[in-house]
C-alpha positions in Angstrom: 130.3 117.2 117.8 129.8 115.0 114.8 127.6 112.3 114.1 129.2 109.0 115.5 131.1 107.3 112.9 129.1 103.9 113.0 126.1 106.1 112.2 127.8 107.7 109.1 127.6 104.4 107.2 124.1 103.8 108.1 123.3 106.9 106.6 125.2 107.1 103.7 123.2 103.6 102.3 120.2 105.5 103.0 119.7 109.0 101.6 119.8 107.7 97.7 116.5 105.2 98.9 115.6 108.6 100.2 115.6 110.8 97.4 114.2 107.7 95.1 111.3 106.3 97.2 107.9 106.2 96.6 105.9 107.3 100.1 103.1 105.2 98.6 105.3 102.4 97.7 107.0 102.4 101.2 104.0 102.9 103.2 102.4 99.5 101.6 105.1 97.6 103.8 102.8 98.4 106.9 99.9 96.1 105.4 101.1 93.0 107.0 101.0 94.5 110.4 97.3 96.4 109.6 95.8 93.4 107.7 94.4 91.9 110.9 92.8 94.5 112.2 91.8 95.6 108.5 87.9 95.4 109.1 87.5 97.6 112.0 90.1 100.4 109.7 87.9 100.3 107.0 84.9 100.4 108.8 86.2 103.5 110.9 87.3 104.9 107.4 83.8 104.3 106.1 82.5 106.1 108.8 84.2 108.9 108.8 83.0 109.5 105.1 79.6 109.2 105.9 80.2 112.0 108.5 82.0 114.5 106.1 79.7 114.0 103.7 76.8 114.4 106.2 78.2 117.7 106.9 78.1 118.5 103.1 74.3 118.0 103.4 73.7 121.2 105.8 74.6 123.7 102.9 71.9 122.0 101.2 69.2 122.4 104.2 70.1 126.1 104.0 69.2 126.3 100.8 66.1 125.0 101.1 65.5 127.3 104.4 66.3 130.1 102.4 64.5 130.0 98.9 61.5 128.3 100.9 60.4 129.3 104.2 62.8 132.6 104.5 61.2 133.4 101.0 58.0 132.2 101.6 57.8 134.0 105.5 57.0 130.6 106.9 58.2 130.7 110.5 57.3 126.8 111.2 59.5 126.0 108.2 62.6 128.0 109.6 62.1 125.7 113.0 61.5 122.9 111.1 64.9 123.4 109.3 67.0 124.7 112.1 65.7 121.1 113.5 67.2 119.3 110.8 70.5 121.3 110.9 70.5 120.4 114.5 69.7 116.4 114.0 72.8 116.6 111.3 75.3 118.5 113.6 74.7 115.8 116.3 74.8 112.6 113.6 78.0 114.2 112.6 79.8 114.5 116.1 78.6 110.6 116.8 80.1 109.6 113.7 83.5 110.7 114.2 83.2 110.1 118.1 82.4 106.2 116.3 85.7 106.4 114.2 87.9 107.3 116.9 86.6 104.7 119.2 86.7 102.0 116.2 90.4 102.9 116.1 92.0 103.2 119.4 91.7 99.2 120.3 93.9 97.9 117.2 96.3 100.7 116.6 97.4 100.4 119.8 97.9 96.5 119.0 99.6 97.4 115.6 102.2 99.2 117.0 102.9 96.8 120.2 103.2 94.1 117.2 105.9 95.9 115.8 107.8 97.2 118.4 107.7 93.1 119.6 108.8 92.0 116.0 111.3 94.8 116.3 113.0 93.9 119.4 113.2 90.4 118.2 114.4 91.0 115.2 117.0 93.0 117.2 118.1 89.7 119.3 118.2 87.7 116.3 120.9 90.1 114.4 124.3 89.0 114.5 127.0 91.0 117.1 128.3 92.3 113.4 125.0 94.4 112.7 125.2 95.9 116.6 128.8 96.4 116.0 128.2 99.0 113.0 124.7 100.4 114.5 124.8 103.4 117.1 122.1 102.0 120.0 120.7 105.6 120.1 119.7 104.8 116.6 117.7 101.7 117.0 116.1 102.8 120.1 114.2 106.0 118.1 112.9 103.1 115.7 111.6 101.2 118.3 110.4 104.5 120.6 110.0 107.9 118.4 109.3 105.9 114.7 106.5 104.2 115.7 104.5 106.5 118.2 105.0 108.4 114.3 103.4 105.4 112.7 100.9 105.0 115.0 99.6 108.6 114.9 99.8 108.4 111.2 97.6 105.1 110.9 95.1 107.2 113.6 94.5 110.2 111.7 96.5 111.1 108.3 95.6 107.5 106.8 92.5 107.8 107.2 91.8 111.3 106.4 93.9 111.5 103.3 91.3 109.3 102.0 88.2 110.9 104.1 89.1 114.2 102.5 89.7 112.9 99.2 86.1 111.8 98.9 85.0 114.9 100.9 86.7 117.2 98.4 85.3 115.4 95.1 81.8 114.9 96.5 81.6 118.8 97.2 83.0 119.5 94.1 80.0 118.0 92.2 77.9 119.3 94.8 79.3 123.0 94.0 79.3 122.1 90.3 75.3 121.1 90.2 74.3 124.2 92.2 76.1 126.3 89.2 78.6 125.1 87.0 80.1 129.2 86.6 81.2 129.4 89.8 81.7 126.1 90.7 84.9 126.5 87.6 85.6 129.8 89.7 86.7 127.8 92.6 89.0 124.8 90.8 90.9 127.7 89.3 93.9 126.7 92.2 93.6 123.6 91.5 96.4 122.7 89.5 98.7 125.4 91.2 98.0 123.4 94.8 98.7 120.3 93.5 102.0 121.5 92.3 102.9 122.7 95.2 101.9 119.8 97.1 104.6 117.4 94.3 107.3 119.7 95.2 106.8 120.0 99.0 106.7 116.3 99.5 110.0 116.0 97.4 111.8 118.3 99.7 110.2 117.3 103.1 110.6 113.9 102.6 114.6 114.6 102.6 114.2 116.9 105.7 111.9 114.2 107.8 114.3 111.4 107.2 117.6 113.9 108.2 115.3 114.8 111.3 114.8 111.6 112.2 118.4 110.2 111.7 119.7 113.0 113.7 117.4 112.1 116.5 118.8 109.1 116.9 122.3 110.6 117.2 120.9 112.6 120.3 119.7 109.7 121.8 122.9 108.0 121.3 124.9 110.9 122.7 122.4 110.7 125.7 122.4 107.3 126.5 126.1 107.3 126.7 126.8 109.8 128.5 124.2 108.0 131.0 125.9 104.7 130.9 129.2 106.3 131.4 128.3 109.1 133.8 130.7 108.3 136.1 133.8 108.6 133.4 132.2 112.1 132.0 132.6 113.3 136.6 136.0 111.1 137.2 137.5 113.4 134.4 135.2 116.5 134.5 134.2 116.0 131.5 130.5 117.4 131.7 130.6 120.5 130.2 132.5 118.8 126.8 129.6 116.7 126.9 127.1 119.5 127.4 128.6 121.4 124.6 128.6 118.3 122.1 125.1 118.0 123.4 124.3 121.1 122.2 125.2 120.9 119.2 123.5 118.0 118.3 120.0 119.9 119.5 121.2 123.0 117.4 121.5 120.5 114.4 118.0 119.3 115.0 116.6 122.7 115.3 117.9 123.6 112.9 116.2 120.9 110.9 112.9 120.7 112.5 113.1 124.9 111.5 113.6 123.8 107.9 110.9 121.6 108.1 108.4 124.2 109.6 109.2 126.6 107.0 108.7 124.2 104.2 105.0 123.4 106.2 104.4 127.2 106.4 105.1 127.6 102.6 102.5 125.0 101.6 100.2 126.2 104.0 100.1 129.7 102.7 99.9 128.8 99.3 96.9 125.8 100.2 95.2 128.5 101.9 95.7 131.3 100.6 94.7 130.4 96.5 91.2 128.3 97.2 90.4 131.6 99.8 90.8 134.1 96.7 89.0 131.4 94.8 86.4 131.5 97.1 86.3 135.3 97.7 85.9 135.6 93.9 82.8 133.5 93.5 81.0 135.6 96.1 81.4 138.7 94.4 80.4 136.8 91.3 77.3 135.1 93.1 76.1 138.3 94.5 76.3 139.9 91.0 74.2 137.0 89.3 72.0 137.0 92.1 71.4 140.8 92.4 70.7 140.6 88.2 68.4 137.4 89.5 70.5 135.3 87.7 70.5 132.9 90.8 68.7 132.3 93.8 69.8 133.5 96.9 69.4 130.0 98.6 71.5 128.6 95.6 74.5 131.3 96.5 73.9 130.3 100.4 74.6 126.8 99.4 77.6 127.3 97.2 79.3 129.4 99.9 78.4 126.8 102.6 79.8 124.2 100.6 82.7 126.1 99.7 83.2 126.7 103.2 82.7 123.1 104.1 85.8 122.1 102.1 88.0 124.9 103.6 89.2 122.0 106.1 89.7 119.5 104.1 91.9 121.2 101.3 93.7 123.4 104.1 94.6 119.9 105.9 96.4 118.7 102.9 99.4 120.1 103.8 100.1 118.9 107.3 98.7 115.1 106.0 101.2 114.9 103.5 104.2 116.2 106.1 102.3 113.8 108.1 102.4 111.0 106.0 106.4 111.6 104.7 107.1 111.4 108.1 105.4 108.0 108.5 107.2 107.0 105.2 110.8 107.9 106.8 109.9 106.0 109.9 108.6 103.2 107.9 111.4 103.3 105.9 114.2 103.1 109.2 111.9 100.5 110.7 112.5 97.9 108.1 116.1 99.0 107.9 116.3 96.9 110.7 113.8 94.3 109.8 115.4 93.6 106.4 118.7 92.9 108.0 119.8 89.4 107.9 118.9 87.5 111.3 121.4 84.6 112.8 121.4 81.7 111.9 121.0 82.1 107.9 122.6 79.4 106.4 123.4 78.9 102.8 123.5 75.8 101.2 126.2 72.5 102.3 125.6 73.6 105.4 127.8 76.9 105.4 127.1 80.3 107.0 126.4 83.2 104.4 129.1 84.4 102.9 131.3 81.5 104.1 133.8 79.5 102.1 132.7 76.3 101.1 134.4 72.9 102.5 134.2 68.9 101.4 132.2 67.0 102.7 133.5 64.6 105.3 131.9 62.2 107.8 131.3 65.6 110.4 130.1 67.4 107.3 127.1 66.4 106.7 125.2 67.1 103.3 122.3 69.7 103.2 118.9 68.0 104.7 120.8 65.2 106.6 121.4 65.7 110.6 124.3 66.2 112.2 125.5 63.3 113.5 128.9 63.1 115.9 131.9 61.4 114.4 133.3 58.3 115.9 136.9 59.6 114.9 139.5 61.6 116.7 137.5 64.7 116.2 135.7 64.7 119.7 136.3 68.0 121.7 136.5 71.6 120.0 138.2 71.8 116.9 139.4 74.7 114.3 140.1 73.6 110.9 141.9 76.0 108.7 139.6 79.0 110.2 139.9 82.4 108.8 137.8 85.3 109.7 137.3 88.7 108.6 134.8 91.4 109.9 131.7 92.3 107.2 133.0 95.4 107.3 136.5 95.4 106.6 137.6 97.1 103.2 138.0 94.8 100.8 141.2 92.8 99.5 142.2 93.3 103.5 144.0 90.5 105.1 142.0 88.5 107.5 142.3 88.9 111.2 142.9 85.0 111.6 144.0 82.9 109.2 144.9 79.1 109.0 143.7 78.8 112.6 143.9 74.9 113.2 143.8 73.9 117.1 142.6 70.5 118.8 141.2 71.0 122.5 140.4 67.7 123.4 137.0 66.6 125.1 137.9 67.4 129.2 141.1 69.3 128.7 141.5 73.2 129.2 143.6 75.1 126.5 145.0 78.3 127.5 145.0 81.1 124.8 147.8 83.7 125.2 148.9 86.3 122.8 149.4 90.2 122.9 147.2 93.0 122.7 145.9 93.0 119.3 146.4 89.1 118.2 142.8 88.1 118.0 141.8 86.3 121.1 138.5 87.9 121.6 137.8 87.3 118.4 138.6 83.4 118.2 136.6 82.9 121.1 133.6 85.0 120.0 133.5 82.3 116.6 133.0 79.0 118.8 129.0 80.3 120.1 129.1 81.9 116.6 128.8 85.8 117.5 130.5 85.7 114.5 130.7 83.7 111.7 133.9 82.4 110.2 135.0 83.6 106.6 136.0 80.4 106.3 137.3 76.8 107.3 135.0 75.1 109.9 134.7 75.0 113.8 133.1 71.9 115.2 132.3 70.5 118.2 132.4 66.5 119.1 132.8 66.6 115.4 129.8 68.6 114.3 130.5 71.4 112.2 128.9 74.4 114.6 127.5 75.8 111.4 125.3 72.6 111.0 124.2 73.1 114.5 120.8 75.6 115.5 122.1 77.9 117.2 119.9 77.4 120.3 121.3 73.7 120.6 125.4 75.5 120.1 124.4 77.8 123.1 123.0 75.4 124.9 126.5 73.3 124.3 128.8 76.5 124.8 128.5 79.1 127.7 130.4 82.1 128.0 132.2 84.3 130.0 133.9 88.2 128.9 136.1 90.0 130.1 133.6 93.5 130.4 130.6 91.5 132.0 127.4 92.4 131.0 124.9 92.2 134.2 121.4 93.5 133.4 118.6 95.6 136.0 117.4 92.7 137.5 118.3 90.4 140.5 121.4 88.5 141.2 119.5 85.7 140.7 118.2 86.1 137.5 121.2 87.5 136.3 123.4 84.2 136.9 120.6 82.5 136.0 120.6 82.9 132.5 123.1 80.8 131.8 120.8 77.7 133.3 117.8 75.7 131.3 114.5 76.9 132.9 114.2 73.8 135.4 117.4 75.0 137.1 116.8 76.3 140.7 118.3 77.8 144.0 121.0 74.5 144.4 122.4 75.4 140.9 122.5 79.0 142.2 124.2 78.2 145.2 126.8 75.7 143.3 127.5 78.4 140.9 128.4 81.3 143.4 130.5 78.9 145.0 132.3 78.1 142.1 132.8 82.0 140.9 133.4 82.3 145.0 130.6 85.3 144.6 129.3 84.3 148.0 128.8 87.8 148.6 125.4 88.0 147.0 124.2 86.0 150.0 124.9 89.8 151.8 123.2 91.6 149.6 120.6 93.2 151.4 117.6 90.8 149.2 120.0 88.3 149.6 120.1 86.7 145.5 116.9 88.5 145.0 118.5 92.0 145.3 118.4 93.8 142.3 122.2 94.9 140.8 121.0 98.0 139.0 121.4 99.3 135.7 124.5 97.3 133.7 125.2 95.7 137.6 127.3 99.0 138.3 125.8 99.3 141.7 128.7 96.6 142.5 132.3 96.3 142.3 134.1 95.4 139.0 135.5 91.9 140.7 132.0 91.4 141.9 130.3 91.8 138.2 133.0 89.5 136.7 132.0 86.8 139.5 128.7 86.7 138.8 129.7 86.8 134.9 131.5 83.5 135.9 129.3 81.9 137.9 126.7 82.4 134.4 128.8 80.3 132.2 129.1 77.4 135.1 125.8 77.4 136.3 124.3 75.4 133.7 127.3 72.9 133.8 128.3 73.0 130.1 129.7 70.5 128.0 131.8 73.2 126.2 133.4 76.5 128.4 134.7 79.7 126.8 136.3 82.2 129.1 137.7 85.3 127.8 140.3 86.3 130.9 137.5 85.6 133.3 139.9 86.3 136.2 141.0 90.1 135.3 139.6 92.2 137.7 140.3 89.9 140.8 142.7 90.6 143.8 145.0 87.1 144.1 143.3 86.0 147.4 139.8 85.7 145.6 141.9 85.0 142.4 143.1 81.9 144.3 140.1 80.6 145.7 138.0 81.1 142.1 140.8 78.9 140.3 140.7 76.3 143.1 137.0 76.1 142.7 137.3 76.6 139.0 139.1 73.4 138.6 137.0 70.9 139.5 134.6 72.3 137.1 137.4 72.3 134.3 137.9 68.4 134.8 134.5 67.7 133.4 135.0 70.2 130.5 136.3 71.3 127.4 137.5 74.9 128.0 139.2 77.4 126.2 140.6 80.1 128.6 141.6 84.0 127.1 144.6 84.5 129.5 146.5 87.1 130.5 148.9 86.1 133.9 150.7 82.8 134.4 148.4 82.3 137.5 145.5 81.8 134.8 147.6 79.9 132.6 148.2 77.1 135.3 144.4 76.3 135.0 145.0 75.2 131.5 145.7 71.6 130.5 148.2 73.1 128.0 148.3 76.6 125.8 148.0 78.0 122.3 150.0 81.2 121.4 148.2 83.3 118.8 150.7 85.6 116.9 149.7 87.7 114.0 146.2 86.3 113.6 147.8 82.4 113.9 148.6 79.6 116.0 152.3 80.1 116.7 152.9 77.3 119.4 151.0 74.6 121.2 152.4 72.6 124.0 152.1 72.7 128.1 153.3 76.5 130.0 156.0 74.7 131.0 157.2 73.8 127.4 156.5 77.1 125.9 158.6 78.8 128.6 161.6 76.7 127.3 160.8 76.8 123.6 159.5 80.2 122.9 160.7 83.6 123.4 157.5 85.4 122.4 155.7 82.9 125.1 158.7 83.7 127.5 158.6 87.6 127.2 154.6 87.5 127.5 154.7 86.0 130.5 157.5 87.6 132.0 155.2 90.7 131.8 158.2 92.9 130.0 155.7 93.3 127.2 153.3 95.3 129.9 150.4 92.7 128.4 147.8 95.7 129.1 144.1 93.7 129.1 141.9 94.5 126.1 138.4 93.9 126.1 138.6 93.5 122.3 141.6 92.1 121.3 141.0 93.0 117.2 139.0 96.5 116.8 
């Protein structure tokens, strides 16, 4: 199976940044998350030096063991230096038992702040961002990417620096006790750190394909979940089981490329300093047999030697460590660089908007909106076009000269054939998506001058697919309510959406509908979806063929309901039978991305053949959930 195409695009912008980043550079962006819990990381890191290097001391003890109480035949001395040996071992262990504990407390709060700053930044993006971005992708970001950035901040951040020190303070120590062979073991230096330049190179490209490709399993995984019961209507499982497996050969595939890089540094970090090592003792027992050094002096070298064995042969799993964190940094703020909603250029205009003049329900950049006195109450589309982001360019817009007046209290139906654009217009009014250009306003306030929070407040909505989330039936419908709303709204609204039903449920409105509400029927879901948008009594109602998967008995009784609350509201209904036509004041036809016709169902019956065939149901109107993609 191949990587989902909404995932392809993602990826594409991001392999060049790959190949050209600077691990150093990129991990840097974490400093405003660890900046307020800096003291207690430096202070860990600072202890954790003092513990390497207190293990650097016990080579030194040795040698004074050897060339004095060994030499000497002192017995009391030996005890008196396998005491201090002892007292150094235990001061080590506490140390690092100290570092850990230092750490644990605000790592843990490092990565909680930015898996919180991620999922907000993820209800904040416009629907156009979650339009192009697979969900299996942004849940490893907020799941797998982190628990990487956590663990790196633990343990390779702090001993990339630990070991660093370690290394160059027993380096000098090797170098004082003899300069000869302390020469004989830096020969691999320069070989190593070669190595270590080109493995980074080549495993940073291999962490960040790893970790894209995780995100496609996820994806593949969470779909199939959500749509389990489409994969066993049409025995589909063992399609999915083989897509699924090739997905997890891809990944294996990658994570094997990955070891094998890790196992080439590894040999070569190991094996060089051991032959380095391995050299100097033969050396050292040849000067000291020609007493050209102390045996004690030898003992030392070697222990010292020995003592940096860890922190050289660690290099290699703390730089894969650390190019992992990078590529999870890096996909982290792939998200968080993203434009949120509401970004609003100058005059007033969404980015990437087309300017307009100014009028009276215009108002200039740092005055308030104010509502006009003129004609322009109710919802209004002036000369609207819109486009999606990520259409190819020079492509005619989707709409284009949309201009429609629903005054304040009337219901306009909107009727047009698969493919015209209704989702779409409706989707601009609560701005899920922004208008290329022209200007939608409400009571005549452009929508663009408005925070968003006050246009949703104004504007509730109903779709077509509901969207019910794994909680009660309560809190579900109540969503669409301010905070002080309580069980007589409730009540009102499930008698509007005539979703009495939820009064059986075996909770009663505290039962709990499951994941995406599919533990009920799809007439049941769209009620509740319904009685959302009323419940909080809106000035302004969008309904995108609320009605759809109704029987006509409950059909009947929703649009008797449904009227009274139409009479206090300005309503734009998505409609697809002449039953939900008749709850509309008068309709709009929408042909070819515009306003064909205006006028009551009666007068578009006469008037219009496109309106007349629609209608008529010859065209076999088929309902689309998304009217445009």
């Amino acid at each position: 199976m191949s990587v989902p195409v909404r995932t392809l695009a993602v990826m594409a912008t991001t392999r060049a940044t790959t190949e050209d980043r600077s691990a150093v550079r990129t991990l840097l962006r974490l400093w405003p998350y660890v900046r307020p819990v800096r003291a207690r990381l430096f202070t860990a890191a600072f202890i954790a030096i003092v513990a390497s290097c207190t293990g650097l001391v016990i080579p030194l003890v040795l040698k004074w063991i050897v060339d004095g109480p060994v030499a000497r035949r002192d017995p009391a001395g030996v005890w008196l230096g396998a005491l201090y040996l002892l007292l150094l071992g235990i001061a080590e262990a506490v140390l690092f038992g100290i570092r850990r504990w230092l750490v644990a407390r605000p790592l843990s709060h490092v990565e909680a702040e930015m898996r919180a700053g991620l999922y907000g930044r993820l209800q904040r993006l416009p629907v156009a961002f979650h339009d192009r971005w697979a969900s299996g992708q942004l849940l490893s970001r907020g799941t797998t990417d982190l628990m990487l950035l956590r663990l790196f901040l633990a343990f390779p951040l702090t001993f990339l620096l630990v070991n660093g020190v370690t290394i160059l303070v027993g380096v000098v120590i090797m170098l004082m006790q003899d300069w000869v062979l302390g020469l004989v073991v830096l020969g691999p230096a320069i070989p190593v750190m070669w190595t270590c330049a080109v493995f980074e190179r080549r495993y940073a490209e291999m962490a960040r394909r790893a970790q894209d490709q995780v995100g496609d399993l996820t994806t593949l995984v969470e779909e199939s979940v959500l749509g389990i019961r489409i994969i066993k209507g049409f025995g589909r499982h063992r399609s999915q089981a083989r897509a699924f497996g090739a997905l997890s050969l891809t990944l294996r595939g990658t994570e094997l490329r990955k070891a094998r890089l890790l196992a080439t540094i590894w040999g070569v970090i190991v094996t060089l300093p051991e032959l380095a090592i391995g050299a100097a003792l033969v050396l050292g027992v040849v000067r000291v047999a020609d007493e050209g050094l102390s045996a004690g002096t030898l003992v030392a070298f070697l222990g010292t030697a020995l003592a940096l064995r860890w922190p050289v042969d660690s290099i290699g799993f703390l730089l894969a460590m650390s190019q992992e964190a990078a590529t999870a940094t890096e996909r982290f703020f792939e998200v968080m660089d993203e434009g949120p909603e509401g970004v609003v250029a100058a005059g007033g205009r969404a980015a990437g908007a087309a300017p307009v003049p100014q009028t009276a329900a215009s108002p200039a950049r740092g005055q308030a909106a104010q509502p006009s006195l003129s004609g322009d109450a109710g919802l209004r589309f002036e000369h609207v076009q819109f486009r999606y982001p990520d259409a190819p360019p020079g492509s005619p817009p989707l709409l284009h000269h949309i201009d429609l007046h629903i005054r304040p209290g009337e219901s306009m139906a909107l009727v047009g054939a698969t493919g015209s654009g209704k989702t779409t217009l409706t989707a601009l009014v609560p701005r899920l998506h922004e208008v290329t250009s022209g200007r939608i306003t409400l009571d005549g306030v452009d929508i663009a001058a408005l925070p968003r929070e006050t246009l949703r407040a104004k504007v509730a909505v109903a779709f077509e697919e509901p969207t019910l989330f794994s909680a009660s039936v309560g809190e579900n419908v109540l969503m669409g309510a301010g905070d002080d709303a309580g069980q007589a709204d409730l009540d009102r609204a499930l008698a509007v959406a005539q979703a009495d039903f939820a009064h059986a449920l075996p909770e009663g409105t505290g039962t709990r509908v499951g994941e995406q509400g599919l533990s009920l029927s799809g007439g049941q879901r769209q009620r509740l979806a319904l009685a959302r948008a009323v419940v909080g009594r809106p000035q302004f109602l969008v309904l995108d063929d609320p009605l759809s998967a109704l029987d006509v008995h409950t059909e009947a009784a929703v649009e008797a309901a449904l009227r009274q609350v139409l009479a206090d509201t300005t309503a734009l209904i998505v409609a697809h039978r002449p039953s939900t036509v008749l709850l509309a004041d008068r309709v709009a036809l929408l042909s070819d991305g515009r306003i064909a016709a205006v006028g009551t169902h009666q007068e578009l019956l006469r008037t219009n053949a496109e309106y007349a065939h629609l209608m008529s149901g010859e065209s076999g109107c088929s309902r689309d959930t998304e009217d445009s993609r």
